[in-house]
C-alpha positions in Angstrom: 0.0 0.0 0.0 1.8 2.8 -1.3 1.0 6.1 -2.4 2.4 7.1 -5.9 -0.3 10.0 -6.8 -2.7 10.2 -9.0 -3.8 11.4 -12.2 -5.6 14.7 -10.7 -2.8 15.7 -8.0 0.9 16.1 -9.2 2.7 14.6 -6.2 6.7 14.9 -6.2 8.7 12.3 -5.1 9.8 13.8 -1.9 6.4 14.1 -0.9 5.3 10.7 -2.2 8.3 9.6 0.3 6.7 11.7 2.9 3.1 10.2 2.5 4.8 6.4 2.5 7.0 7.0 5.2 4.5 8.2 7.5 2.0 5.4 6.7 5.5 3.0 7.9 6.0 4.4 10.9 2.0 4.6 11.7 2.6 8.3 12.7 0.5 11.5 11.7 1.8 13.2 8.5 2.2 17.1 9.4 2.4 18.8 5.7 2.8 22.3 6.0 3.1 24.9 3.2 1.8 28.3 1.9 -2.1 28.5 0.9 -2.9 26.7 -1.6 -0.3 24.5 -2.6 -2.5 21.5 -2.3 -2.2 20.1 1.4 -6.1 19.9 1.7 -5.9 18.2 -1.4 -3.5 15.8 -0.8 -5.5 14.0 1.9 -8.2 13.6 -0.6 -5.9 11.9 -3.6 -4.1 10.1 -0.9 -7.7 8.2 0.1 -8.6 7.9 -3.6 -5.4 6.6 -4.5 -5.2 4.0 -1.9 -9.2 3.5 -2.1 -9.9 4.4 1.4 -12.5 6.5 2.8 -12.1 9.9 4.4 -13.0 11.9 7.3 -12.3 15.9 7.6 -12.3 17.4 10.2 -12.4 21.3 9.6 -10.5 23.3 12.2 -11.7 26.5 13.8 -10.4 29.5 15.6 -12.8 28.3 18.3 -12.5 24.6 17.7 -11.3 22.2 21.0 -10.1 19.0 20.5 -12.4 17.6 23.2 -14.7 18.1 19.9 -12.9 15.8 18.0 -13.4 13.2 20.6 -17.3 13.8 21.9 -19.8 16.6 23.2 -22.0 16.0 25.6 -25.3 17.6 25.8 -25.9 18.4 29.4 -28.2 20.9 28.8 -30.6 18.6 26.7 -30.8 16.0 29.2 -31.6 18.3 32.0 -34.5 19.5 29.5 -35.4 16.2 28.6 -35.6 15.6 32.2 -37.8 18.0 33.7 -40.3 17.1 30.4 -40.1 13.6 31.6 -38.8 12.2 28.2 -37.5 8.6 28.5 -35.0 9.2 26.4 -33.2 10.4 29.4 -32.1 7.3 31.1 -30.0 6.4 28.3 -26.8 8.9 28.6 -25.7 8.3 24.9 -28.7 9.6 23.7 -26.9 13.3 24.4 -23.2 12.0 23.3 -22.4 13.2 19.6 -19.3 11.7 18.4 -16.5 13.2 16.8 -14.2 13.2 13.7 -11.5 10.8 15.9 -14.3 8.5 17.6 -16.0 8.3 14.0 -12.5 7.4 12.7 -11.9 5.0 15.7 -14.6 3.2 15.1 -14.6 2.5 11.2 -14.5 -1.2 10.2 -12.3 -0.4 7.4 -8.7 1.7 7.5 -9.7 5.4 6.5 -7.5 8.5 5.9 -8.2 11.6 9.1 -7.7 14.7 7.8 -7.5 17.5 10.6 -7.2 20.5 8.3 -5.7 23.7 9.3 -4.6 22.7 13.2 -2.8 26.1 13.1 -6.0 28.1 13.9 -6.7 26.3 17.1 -5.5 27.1 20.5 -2.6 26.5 21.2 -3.1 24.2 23.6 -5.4 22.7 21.2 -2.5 20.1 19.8 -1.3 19.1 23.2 -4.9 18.3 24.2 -4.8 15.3 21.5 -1.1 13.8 22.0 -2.5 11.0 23.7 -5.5 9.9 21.7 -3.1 10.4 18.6 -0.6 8.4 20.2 -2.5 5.6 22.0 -5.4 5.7 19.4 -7.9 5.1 22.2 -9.8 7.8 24.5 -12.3 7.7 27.6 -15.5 8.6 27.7 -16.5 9.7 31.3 -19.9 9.8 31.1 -20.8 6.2 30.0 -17.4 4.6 31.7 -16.0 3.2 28.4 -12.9 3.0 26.1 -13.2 4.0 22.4 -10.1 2.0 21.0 -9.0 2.2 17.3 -10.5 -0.6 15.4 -7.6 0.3 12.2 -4.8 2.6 13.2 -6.3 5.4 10.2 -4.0 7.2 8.0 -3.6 10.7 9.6 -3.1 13.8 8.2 -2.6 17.5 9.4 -2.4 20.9 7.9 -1.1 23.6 9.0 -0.4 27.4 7.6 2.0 28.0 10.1 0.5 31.4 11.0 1.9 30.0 14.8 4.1 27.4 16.1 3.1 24.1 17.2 4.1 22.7 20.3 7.5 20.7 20.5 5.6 17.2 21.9 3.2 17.2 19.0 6.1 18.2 16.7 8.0 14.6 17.9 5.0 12.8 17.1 4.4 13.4 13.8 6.7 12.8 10.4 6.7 16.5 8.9 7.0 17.8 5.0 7.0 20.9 3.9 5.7 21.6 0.2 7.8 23.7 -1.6 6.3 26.1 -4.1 5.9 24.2 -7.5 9.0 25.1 -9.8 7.6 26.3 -13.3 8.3 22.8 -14.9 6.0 21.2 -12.1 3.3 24.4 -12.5 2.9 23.5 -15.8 2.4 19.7 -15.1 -0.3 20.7 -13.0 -1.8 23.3 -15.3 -2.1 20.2 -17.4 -4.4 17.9 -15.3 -6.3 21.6 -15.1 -6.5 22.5 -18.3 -5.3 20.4 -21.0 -4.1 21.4 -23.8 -4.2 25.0 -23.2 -1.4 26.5 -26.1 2.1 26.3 -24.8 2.8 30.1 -26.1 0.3 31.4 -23.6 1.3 28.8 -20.8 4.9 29.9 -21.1 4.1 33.7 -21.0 1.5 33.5 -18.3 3.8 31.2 -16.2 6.8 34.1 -16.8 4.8 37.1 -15.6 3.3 35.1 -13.1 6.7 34.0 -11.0 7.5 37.6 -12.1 4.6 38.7 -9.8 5.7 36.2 -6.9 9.3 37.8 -6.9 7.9 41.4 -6.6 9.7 42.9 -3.7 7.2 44.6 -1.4 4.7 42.2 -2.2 2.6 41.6 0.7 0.6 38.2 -0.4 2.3 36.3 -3.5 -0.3 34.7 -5.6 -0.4 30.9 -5.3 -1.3 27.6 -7.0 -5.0 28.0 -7.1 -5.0 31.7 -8.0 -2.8 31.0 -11.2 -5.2 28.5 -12.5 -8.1 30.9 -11.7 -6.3 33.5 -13.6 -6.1 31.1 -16.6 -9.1 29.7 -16.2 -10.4 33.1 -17.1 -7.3 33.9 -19.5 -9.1 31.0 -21.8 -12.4 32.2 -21.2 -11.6 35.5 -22.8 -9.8 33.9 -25.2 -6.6 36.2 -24.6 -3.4 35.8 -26.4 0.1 35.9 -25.4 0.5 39.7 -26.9 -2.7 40.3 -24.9 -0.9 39.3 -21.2 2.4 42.1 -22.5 2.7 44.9 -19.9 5.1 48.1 -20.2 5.7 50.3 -17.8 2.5 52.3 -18.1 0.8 49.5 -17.7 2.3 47.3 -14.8 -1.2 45.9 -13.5 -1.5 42.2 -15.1 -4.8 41.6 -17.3 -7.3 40.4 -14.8 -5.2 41.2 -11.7 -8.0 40.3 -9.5 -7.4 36.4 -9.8 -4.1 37.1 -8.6 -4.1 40.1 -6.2 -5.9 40.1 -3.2 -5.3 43.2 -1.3 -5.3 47.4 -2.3 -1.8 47.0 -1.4 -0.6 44.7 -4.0 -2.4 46.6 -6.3 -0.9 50.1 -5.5 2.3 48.6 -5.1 1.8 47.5 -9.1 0.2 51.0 -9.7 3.3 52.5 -7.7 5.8 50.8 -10.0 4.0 51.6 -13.1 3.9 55.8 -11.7 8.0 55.5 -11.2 8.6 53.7 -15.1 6.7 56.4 -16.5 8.5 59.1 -14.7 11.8 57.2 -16.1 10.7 58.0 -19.6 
């Protein structure tokens, strides 16, 4: 069982070694990058590729991992109570499960996504070291052990808009993605959009690394944005000479797609006001 990509998701080999490696060692893949260099995704082809369901647990800036595990619905019962339902003499009837007791209790080995971890607490990691590790976890209120039925293929995103703690750091077997060189962008503009014309792919591809490198730049555009901006570069059926810029004109054609703050844009409009006081 070993993951080699997949037809949708250009995978390169050091993160194909990544993705095995942590499956070997049965320990959580960490994959961190900039947004939108495919982490979310990768979970996704991983579980297609090796034909395996998948759970996703969406992180929050108010998320706790207690979430993750159960909630119980205190409040309800004490409702239920006073309107003398029956339902209350049966305590799991106010348990909801999480994404890890959901995972836990699967018949068959499934891939755990726990997206974005990053925008949690900071405590929030910590707070799952054990259930991560052990792959079991009490529940209090009905005096049992939820215990991994398959060990699931884990993996966890992360931003890094803040560190992670050093314990949950030696848990897990870490990649970073690297930004896709241009000979890899345009393997993925392929799967994307095949057979867009190589003239406007190599021209599109030059000004938009061009745009990355832009000193001053506050938020470089990134994978998804580029093939949103081509996306709509073929649907206005724009030419190579169309995407040219000079100096009075510094603002790429559709700039939107790609620039997603006023100050990107005045920084382009800034550059363009200095060429043409150069002239």
């Amino acid at each position: 069982m070993r993951f080699q990509g997949t037809k949708d998701y250009i995978a390169t080999d050091d993160l194909k070694i990544a993705v095995n490696a942590a499956v070997t060692l049965e320990r959580p893949l960490l994959v961190k990058g900039e947004p939108g260099t495919g982490k979310t995704e990768l979970a996704r082809q991983v579980a297609s590729s090796l034909g395996m369901r998948m759970i996703e647990w969406n992180v929050k800036s108010t998320t706790r991992a207690q979430q993750g595990l159960y909630e119980y619905d205190a409040v309800s019962r004490l409702r239920d109570s006073q309107l003398g339902d029956e339902r209350v003499h049966d305590v799991r009837n106010y348990i909801k499960k999480g994404k890890l007791w959901e995972a836990f209790e699967s018949g068959d080995r499934l891939v755990l996504l726990i997206d974005e971890i990053d925008k949690a607490d900071i405590e929030f990691p910590n707070d799952l070291l054990q259930e991560l590790d052990k792959m079991e976890f009490y529940v209090y209120e009905t005096g049992e052990t939820i215990r991994a039925k398959h060990r699931p293929i884990i993996i966890i995103t992360s931003n890094n808009e803040k560190e992670l703690p050093d314990a949950f750091l030696r848990r897990c077997f870490f990649h970073y993605i690297q930004f896709p060189d241009a000979e890899t962008m345009k393997k993925i503009v392929e799967v994307h959009h095949p057979g867009i014309k190589q003239a406007l792919l190599t021209t599109a591809l030059t000004q938009f690394y061009e745009i990355r490198e832009t000193a001053g730049l506050k938020k470089k555009p990134s994978t998804s944005e580029v093939l949103d901006w081509l996306k709509l570069l073929l649907a206005e059926d724009l030419s190579p000479e169309d995407l040219a810029r000079n100096g009075a004109d510094a603002l790429p054609r559709l700039h939107g797609a790609l620039l997603k703050n006023e100050q990107d844009v005045h920084l382009f409009e800034r550059l363009a006001f200095m060429a043409r006081g150069k002239r």
